[in-house]
C-alpha positions in Angstrom: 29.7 5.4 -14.0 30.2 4.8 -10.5 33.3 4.3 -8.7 32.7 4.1 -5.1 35.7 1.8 -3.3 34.0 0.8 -0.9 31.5 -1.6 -2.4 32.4 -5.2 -3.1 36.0 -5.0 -1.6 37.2 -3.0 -4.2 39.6 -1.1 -2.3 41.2 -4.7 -0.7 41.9 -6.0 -4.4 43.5 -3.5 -5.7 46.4 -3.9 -3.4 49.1 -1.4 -1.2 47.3 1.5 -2.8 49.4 4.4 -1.1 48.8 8.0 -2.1 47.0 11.2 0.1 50.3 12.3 1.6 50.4 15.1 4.0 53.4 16.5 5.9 52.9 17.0 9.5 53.5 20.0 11.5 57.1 19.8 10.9 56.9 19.8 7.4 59.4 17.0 7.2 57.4 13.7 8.0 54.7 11.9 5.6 51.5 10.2 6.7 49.4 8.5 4.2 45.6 9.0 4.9 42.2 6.7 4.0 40.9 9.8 2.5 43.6 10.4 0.5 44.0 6.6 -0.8 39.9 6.4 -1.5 40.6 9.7 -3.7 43.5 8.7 -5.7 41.4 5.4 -6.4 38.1 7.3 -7.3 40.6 9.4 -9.8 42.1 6.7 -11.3 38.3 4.7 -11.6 37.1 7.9 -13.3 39.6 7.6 -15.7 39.6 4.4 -16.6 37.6 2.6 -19.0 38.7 -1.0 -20.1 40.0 -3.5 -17.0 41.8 -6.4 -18.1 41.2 -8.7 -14.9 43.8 -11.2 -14.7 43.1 -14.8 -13.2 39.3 -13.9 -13.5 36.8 -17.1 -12.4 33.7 -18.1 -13.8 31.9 -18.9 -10.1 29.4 -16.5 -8.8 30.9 -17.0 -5.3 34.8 -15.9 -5.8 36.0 -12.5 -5.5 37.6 -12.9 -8.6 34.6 -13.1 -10.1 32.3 -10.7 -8.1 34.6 -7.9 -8.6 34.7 -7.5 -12.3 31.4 -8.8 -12.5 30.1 -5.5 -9.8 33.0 -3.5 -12.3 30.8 -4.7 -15.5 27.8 -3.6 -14.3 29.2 0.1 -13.0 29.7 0.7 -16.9 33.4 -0.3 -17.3 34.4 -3.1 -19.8 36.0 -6.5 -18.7 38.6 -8.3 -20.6 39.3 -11.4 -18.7 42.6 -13.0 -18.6 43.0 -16.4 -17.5 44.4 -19.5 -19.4 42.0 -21.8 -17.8 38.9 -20.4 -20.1 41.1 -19.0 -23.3 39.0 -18.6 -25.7 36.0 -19.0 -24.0 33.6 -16.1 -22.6 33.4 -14.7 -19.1 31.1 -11.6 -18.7 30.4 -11.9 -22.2 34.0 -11.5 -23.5 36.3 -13.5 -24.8 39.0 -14.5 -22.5 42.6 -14.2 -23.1 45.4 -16.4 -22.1 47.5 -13.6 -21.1 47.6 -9.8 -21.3 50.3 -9.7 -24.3 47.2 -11.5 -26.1 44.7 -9.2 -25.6 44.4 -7.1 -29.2 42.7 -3.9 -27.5 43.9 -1.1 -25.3 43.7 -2.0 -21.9 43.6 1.3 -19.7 43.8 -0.8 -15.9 45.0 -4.2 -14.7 43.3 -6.1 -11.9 45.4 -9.2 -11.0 43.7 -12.3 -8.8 46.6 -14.0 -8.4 49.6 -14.9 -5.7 52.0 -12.2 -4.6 54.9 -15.1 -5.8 52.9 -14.7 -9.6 52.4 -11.1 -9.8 56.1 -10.1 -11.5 55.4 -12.0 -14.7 52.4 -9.6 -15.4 53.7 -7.1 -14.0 56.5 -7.0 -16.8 54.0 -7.7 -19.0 51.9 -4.6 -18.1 55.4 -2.4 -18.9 55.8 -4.2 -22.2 52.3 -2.8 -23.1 52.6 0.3 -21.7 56.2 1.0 -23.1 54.4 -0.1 -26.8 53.1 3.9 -27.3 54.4 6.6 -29.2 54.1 8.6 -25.7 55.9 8.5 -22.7 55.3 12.1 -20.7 54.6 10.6 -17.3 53.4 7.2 -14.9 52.5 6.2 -11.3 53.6 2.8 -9.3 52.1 1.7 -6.6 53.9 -1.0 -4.7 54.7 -1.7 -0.7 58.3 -2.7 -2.5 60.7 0.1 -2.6 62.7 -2.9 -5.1 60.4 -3.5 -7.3 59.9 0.0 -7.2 63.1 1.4 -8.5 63.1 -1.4 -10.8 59.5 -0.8 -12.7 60.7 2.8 -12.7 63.8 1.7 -14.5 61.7 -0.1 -17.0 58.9 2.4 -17.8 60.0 4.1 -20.3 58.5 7.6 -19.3 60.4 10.7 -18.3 58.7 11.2 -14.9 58.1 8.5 -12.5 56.0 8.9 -9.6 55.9 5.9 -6.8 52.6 5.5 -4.5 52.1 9.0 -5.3 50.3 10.9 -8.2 51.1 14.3 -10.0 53.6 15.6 -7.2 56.0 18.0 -8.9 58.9 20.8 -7.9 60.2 24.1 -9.8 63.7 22.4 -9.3 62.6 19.3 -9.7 62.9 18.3 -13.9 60.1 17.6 -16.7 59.8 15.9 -20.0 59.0 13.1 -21.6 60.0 10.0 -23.5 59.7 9.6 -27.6 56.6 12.1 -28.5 55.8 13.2 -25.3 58.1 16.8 -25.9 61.5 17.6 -26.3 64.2 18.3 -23.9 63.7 19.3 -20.6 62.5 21.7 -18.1 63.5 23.4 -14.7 67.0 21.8 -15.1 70.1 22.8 -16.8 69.4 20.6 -19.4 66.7 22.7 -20.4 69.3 25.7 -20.5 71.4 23.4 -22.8 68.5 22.7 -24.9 68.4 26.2 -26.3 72.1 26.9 -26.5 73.7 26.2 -29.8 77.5 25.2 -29.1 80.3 26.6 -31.6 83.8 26.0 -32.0 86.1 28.9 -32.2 89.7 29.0 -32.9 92.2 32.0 -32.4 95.7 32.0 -33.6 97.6 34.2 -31.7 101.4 33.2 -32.7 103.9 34.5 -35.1 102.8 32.0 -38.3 
């Protein structure tokens, strides 16, 4: 399967893709770098399996149909998402009205749509992700520090991680949400997790 982001603008659609950071000689200042960014989206290709593609089109000459189509043939399976062919096939497979229809796990969402249209899937995206019996870790990648906080807010996932992947501290704490563990690590909530609180009462007085 390959996953090379340079072909057919692949690295363009999948937006403000910010990761590869390296402090500089100070140690206090990070710099994002192309290397980095073509890494943490070769990582995240290899991984990834099913693309829902959201505003896909059925002309051989759009982007929004090149992409998924060059996807498709590098071995990953497209579920298109447009309401404009619902029911219909494009690539093969049915199409979806929107990704809250689709019946199958969806492991990556490609979105060809306006910047102004993007929230509504977005949320929808959460809503599918929070719908697991897991909830150890996730990664946002925005230019929006707003929408940013907010998503991390929503995701219901006990480490968050924004345009950045698997970045971690000893004082900095771990654990997840629902079935992903219990309690927490490298924080005093961890100490508290294995301490058993009692009650006790001395009478000290005459009666």
């Amino acid at each position: 399967m390959s996953s090379d982001p340079e072909s057919h603008g692949i690295r363009r659609e999948v937006g403000p893709l910010r990761a590869g950071i390296e402090g500089n000689e100070e140690g206090n200042e990070a710099v994002e770098t192309q290397e980095g960014q073509d890494e943490a989206l070769r990582e995240l290709l290899n991984a990834t399996r099913s693309i829902a593609v959201v505003g896909i089109k059925s002309g051989e000459s759009d982007d929004a149909f090149r992409v998924p189509h060059y996807l498709q043939s590098n071995g990953y399976r497209i579920i298109p998402v447009n309401p404009r062919y619902a029911g219909k096939k494009v690539l093969g497979e049915t199409c979806y009205a929107s990704l809250k229809d689709i019946p199958d796990k969806v492991d990556l969402v490609d979105v060809f749509r306006r910047s102004e249209d993007v929230m509504p899937i977005a949320e929808d995206a959460i809503a599918i992700s929070n719908d697991s019996i897991y909830g150890l870790a996730a990664s946002i990648w925005t230019a929006d520090v707003n929408k940013a906080h907010r998503f991390a807010r929503d995701i219901e996932a006990g480490v968050v991680w924004i345009n950045c992947f698997d970045h971690g501290d000893m004082t900095s704490i771990w654990g997840g949400y629902k079935q992903s563990g219990f309690g927490r690590d490298k924080c005093l909530e961890s100490l508290l997790y294995h301490t058993q609180t009692k009650s006790v009462w001395l009478h000290i007085g005459d009666e």
